[in-house]
ZADO-1210 file (C-alpha; in nm, 4 decimals, padded with zeros to 6 digits):
<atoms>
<atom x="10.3952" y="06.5390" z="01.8609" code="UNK" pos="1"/>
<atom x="10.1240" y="06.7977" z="01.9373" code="UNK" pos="2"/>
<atom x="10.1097" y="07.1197" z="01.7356" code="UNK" pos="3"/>
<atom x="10.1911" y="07.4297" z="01.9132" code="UNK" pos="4"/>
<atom x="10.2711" y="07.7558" z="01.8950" code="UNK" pos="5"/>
<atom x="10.3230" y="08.0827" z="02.0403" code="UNK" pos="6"/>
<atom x="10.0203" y="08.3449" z="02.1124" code="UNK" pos="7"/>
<atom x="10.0492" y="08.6844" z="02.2640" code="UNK" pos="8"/>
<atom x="10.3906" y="08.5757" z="02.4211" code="UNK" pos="9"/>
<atom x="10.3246" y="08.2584" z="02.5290" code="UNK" pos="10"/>
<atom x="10.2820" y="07.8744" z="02.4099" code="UNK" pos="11"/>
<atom x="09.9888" y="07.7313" z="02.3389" code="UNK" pos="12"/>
<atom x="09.9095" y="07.3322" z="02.2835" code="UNK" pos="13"/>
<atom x="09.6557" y="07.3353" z="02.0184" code="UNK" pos="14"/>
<atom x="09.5138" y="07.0099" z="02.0871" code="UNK" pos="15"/>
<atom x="09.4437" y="07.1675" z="02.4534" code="UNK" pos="16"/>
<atom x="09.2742" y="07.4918" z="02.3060" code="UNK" pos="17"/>
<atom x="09.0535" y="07.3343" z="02.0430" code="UNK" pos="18"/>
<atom x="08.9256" y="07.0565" z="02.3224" code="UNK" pos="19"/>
<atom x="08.8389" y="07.3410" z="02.5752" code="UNK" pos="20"/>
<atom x="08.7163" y="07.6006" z="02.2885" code="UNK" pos="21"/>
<atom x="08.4537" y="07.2680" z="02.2319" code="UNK" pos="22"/>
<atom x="08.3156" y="07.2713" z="02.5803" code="UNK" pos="23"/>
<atom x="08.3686" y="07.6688" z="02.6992" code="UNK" pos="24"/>
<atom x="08.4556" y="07.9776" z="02.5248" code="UNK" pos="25"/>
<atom x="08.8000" y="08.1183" z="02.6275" code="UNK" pos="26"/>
<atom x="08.9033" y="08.4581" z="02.5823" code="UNK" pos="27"/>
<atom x="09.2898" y="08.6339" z="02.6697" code="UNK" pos="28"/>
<atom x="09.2293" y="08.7878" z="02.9979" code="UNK" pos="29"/>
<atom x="09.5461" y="08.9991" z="03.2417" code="UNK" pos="30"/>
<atom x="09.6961" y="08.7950" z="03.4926" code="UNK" pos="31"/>
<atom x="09.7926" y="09.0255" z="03.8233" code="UNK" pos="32"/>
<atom x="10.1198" y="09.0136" z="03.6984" code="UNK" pos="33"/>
<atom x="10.0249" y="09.1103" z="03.3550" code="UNK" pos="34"/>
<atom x="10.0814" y="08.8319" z="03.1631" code="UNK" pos="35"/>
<atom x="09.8218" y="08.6718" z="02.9506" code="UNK" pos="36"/>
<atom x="09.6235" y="08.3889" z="03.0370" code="UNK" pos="37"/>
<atom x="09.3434" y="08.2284" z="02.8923" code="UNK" pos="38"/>
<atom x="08.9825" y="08.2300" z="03.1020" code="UNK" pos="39"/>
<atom x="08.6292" y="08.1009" z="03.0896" code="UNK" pos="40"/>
<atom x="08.4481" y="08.4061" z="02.8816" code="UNK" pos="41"/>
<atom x="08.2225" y="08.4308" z="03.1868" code="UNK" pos="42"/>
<atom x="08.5663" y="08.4924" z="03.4950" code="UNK" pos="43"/>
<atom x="08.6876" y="08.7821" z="03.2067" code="UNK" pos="44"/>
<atom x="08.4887" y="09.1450" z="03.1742" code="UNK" pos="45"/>
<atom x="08.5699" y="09.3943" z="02.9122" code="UNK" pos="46"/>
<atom x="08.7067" y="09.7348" z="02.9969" code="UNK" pos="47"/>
<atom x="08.7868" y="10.0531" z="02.7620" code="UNK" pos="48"/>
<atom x="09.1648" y="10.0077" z="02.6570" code="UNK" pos="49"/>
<atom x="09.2568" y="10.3278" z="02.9205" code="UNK" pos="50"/>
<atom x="09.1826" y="10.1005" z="03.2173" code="UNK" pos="51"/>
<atom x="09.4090" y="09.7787" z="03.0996" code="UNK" pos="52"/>
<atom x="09.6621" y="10.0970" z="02.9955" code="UNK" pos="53"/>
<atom x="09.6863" y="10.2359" z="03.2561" code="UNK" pos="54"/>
<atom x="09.5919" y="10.0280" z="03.5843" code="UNK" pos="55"/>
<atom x="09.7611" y="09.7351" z="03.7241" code="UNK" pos="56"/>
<atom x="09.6081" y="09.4224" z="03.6657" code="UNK" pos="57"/>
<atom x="09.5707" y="09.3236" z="04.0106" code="UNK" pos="58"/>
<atom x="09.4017" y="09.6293" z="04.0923" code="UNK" pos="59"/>
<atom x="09.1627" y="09.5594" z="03.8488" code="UNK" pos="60"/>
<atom x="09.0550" y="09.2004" z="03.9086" code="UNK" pos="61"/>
<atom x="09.0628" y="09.2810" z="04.2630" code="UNK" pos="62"/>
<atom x="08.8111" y="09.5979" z="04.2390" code="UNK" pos="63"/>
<atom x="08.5819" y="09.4173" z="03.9944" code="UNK" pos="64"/>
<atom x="08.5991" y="09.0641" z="04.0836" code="UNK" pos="65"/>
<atom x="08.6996" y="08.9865" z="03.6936" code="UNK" pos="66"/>
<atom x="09.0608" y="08.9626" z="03.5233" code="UNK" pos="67"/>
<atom x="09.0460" y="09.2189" z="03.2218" code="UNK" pos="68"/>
<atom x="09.0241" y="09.1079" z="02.8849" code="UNK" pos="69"/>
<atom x="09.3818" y="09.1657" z="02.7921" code="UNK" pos="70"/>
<atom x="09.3138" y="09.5006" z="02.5796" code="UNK" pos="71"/>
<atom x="09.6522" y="09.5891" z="02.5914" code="UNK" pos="72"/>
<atom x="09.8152" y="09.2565" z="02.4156" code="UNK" pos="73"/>
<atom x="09.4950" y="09.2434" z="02.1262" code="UNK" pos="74"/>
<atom x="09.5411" y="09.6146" z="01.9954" code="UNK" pos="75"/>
<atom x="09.2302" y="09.6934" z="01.8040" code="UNK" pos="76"/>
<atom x="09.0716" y="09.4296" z="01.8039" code="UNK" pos="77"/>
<atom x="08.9417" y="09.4852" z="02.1866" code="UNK" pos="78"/>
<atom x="08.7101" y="09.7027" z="01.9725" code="UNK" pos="79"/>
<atom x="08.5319" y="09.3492" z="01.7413" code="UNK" pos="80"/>
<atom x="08.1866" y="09.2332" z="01.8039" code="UNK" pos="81"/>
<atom x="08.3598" y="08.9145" z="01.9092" code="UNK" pos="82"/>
<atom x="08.3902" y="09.0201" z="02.2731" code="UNK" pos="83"/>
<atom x="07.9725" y="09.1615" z="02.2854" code="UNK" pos="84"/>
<atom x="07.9226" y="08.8389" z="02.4878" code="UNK" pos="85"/>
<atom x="08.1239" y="08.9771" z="02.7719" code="UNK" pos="86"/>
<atom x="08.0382" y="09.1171" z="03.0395" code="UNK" pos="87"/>
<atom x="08.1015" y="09.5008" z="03.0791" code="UNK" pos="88"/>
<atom x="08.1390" y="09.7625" z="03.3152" code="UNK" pos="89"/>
<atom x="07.7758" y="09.9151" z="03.3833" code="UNK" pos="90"/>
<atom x="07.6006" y="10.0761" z="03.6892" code="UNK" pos="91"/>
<atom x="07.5456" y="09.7580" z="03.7928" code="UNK" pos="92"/>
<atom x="07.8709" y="09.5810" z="03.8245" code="UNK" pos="93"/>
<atom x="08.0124" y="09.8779" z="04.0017" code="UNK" pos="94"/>
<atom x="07.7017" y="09.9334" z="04.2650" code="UNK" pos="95"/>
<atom x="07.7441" y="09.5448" z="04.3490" code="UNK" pos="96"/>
<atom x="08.1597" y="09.6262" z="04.3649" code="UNK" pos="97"/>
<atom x="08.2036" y="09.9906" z="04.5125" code="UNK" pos="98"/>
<atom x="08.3164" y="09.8197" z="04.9026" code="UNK" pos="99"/>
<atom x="08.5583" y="09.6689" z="04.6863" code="UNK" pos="100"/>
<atom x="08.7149" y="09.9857" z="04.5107" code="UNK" pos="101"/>
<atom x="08.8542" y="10.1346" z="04.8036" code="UNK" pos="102"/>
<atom x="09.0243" y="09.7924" z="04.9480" code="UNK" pos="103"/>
<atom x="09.2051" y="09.7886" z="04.5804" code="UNK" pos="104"/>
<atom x="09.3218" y="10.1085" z="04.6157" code="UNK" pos="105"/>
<atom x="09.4272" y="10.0628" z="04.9635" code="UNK" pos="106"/>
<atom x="09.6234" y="09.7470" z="04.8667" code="UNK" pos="107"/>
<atom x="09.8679" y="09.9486" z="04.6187" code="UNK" pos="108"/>
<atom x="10.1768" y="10.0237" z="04.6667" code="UNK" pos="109"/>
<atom x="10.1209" y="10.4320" z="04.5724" code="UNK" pos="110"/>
<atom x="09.7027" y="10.4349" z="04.6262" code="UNK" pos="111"/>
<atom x="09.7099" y="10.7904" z="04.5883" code="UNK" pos="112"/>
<atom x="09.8557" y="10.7235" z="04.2388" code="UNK" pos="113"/>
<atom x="09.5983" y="10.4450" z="04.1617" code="UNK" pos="114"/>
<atom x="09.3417" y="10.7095" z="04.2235" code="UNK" pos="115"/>
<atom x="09.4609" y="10.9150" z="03.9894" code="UNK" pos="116"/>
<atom x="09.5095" y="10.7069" z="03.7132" code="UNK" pos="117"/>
<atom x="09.1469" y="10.5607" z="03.7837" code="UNK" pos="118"/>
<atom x="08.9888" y="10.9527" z="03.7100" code="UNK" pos="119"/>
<atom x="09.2457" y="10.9502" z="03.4269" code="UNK" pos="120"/>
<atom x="09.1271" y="10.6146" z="03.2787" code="UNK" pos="121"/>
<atom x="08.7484" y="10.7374" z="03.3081" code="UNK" pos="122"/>
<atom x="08.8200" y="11.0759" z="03.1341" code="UNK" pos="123"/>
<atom x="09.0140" y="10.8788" z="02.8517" code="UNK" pos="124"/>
<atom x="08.7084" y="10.6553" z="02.8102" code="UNK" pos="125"/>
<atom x="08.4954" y="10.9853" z="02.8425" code="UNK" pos="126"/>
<atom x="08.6475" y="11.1990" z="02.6003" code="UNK" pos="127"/>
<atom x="08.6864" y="11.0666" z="02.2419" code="UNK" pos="128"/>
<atom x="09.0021" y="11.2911" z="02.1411" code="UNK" pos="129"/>
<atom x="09.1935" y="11.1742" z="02.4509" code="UNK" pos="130"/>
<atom x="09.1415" y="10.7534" z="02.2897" code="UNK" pos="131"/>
<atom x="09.2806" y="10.5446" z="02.0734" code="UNK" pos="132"/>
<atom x="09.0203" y="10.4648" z="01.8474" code="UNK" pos="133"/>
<atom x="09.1127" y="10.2960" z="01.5852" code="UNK" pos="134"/>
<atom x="09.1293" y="10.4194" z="01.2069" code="UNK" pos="135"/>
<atom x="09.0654" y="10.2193" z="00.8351" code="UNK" pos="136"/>
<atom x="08.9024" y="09.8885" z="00.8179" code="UNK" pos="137"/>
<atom x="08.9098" y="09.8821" z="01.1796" code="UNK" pos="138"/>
<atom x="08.6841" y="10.2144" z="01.2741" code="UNK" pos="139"/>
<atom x="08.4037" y="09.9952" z="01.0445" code="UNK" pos="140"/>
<atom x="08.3139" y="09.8660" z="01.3837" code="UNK" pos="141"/>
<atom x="07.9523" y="09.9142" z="01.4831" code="UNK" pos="142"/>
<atom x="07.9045" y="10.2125" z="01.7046" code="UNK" pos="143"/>
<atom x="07.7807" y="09.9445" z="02.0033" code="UNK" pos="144"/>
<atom x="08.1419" y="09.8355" z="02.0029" code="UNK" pos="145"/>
<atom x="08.3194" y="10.0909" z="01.9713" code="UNK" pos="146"/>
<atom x="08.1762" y="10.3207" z="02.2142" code="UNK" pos="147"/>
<atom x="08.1824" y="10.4867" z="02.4687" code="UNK" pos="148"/>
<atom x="08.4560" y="10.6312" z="02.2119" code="UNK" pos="149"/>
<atom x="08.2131" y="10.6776" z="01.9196" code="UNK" pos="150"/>
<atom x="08.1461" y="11.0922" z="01.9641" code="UNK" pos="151"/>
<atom x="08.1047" y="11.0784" z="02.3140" code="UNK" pos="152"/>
<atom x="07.8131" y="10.8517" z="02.3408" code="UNK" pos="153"/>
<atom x="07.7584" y="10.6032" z="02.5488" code="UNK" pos="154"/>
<atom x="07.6600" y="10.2380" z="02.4552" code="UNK" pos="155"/>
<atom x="07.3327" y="10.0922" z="02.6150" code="UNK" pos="156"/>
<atom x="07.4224" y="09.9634" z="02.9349" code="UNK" pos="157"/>
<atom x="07.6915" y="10.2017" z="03.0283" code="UNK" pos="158"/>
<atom x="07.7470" y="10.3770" z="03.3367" code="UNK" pos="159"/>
<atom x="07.5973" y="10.7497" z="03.3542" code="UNK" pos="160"/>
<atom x="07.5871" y="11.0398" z="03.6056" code="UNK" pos="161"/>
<atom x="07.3607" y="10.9712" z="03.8918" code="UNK" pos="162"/>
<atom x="07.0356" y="11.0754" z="03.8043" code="UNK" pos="163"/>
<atom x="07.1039" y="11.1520" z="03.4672" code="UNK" pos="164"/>
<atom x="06.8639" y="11.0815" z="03.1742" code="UNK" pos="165"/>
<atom x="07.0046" y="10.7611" z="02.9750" code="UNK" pos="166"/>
<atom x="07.1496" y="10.9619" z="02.6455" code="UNK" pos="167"/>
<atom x="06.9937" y="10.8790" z="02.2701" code="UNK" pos="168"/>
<atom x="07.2354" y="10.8099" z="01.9858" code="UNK" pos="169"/>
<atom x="07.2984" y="11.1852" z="01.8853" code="UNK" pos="170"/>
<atom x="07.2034" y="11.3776" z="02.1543" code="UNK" pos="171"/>
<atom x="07.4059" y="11.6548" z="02.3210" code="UNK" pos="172"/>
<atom x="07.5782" y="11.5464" z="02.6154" code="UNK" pos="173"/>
<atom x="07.6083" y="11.8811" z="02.9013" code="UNK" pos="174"/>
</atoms>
């Protein structure tokens, strides 16, 4: 028989895995429903752990046209270098998805509430003493990674105020 076992709740064929792994990277991504599934690296985006913690899913795949790396099931290690390669929420992705953002909100149940724990999600990612970030051998992870939680700076690429001045490593943010 083939070997198998169980990851982040659910069974995996090995044989399966390591013969896709050889032709495409996979990476656990949120289903709508919230269960894990495993994508293509380049169908999965990375978002701070606030966003998989507290929005739906659904909401997010359909507002950014990605399923969220599932952040929520892989504890701290959402923060390893392992997941650079992915692609992550910059001005960019959200100037060629902003028509969408208001048809995901719409399409919850309580949209007012969706909206509310969308500001909350951005002010966890924001504001390092509202996150998780992790402590020990785990907080060894380069600041690139780990940010925007790494004393309130922002990692190259990251969205920023509207005409604001893209922030150095250790400057002052006002």
């Amino acid at each position: 028989g083939a070997l198998k076992g169980k990851v982040l709740g659910q069974d995996v064929v090995w044989d399966v895995l390591q013969a896709s792994m050889k032709m495409e990277p996979l990476v656990p991504a949120l289903a709508g429903d919230g269960r894990v599934q495993y994508l293509r690296a380049q169908e999965v985006v990375w978002l701070p752990p606030s966003f998989c913690d507290l929005l739906p899913p659904d909401f997010l795949t359909s507002w950014l046209g990605l399923a969220p790396l599932a952040a929520s099931e892989i504890g701290t290690a959402v923060w390893h270098p392992i997941w650079l390669s992915l692609r992550k929420v910059d001005a960019a992705l959200l100037l060629q998805r902003r028509k969408f953002l208001e048809a995901a909100i719409r399409s919850q149940p309580k949209p007012a509430a969706t909206a509310v724990k969308l500001l909350a999600a951005l002010g966890q990612w924001e504001q390092p003493e509202l996150s998780a970030r992790p402590t020990g051998a785990a907080s060894q992870v380069p600041a690139r990674v780990a940010a925007p939680v790494n004393q309130g700076q922002r990692p190259p690429g990251t969205v920023q105020k509207p005409g604001a001045m893209p922030m150095q490593p250790g400057a002052m943010q006002t």
